[in-house]
N, C-alpha and C positions, 0 to 999 in steps of 0.2 A: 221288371216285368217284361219289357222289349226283348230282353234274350232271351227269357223264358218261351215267347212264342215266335220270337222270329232267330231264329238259330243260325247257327253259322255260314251252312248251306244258303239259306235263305238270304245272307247279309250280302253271301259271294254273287247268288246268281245277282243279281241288284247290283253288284260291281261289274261284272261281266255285262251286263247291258249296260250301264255308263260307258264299256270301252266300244259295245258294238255301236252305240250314239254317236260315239266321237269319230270312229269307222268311216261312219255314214257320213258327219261331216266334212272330213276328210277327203273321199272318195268327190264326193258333189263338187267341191273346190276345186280337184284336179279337175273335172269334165269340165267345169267353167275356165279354166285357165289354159284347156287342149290348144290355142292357138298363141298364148301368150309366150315369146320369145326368153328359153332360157331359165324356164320354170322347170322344177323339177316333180312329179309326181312323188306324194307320200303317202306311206301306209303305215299302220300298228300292226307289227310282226305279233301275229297273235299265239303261235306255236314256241315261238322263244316266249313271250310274255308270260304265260299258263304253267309251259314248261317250269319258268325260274318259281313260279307260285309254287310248284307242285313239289319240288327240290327241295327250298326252304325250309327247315325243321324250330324257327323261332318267332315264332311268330301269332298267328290268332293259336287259341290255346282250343283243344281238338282231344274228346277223349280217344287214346289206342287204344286197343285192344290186343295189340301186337306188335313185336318190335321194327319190320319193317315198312308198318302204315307209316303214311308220311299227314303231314301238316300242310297245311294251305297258310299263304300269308295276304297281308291285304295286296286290292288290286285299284291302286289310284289312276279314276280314267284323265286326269287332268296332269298326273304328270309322267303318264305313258312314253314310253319312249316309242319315237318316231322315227322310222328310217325313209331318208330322201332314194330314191330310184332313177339312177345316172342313165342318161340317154344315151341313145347306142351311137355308136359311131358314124351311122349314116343319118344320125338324123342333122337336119341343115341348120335349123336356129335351135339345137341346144336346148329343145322341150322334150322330155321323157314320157307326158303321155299319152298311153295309147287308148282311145276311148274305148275300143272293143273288149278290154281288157278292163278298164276300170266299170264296162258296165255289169262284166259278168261278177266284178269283186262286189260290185252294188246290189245284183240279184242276191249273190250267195250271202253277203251279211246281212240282208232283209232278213232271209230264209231262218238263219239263226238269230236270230233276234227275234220271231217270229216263234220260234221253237222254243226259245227261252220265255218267251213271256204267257204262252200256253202252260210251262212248266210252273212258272210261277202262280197263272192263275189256278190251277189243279191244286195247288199246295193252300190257298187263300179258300178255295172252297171246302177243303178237310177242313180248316180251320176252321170255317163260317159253319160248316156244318155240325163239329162238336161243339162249340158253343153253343147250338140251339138244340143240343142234346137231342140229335137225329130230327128236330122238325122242319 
């Protein structure tokens, strides 16, 4: 009955906010670790991430309706790949980050995460509302 009302869409955005969670923790750890010697900043490339979902044709089962629709596959936010961000050459103790930048990465995945969970709740409230047969 779960897939019957919460569909594939609905399973993905709920994966996709897993990754934008793990983002955010992510992100918070780099700003606390700005003066620690030799840390590296990290992020979840989220455009290769999506990307490879979107590529994938094996995976969660999707009806086409055409043969170049593609298929989405699952999106695990726990074993996301992570890429470390190598410090520039000038920097002295071998820290990569930059807070100015990791605060704007902070604003922007609030933003969408923010946007995805609007999206979500607009989907829960069609639901809520056909089951009370419009009252």
């Amino acid at each position: 009955m779960s897939n019957f009302l919460f569909d594939n869409l609905h399973q993905g955005i709920g994966r996709v906010l897993d990754l934008r969670s793990a983002q955010h923790s992510l992100t918070a750890s780099n700003l606390a670790n700005a003066d620690t010697p030799g840390y590296k900043a990290k992020v979840i490339p989220f455009s290769d991430v999506l990307g490879e979902v979107m590529q994938t044709k094996d995976s969660m089962p999707m009806l086409r309706n055409h043969e170049f629709h593609q298929r989405a596959t699952e999106i695990d936010a726990n074993n996301a790949e992570v890429e470390e961000i190598e410090a520039p050459p000038w920097s002295i103790d071998g820290n990569s980050v930059t807070p100015e930048r990791e605060s704007v990465r902070l604003a922007e995945n609030a933003m969408l995460y923010q946007g995805l969970t609007r999206g979500m709740n607009k989907r829960l409230m069609i639901l809520k509302f056909s089951a009370s047969n419009g009252n």
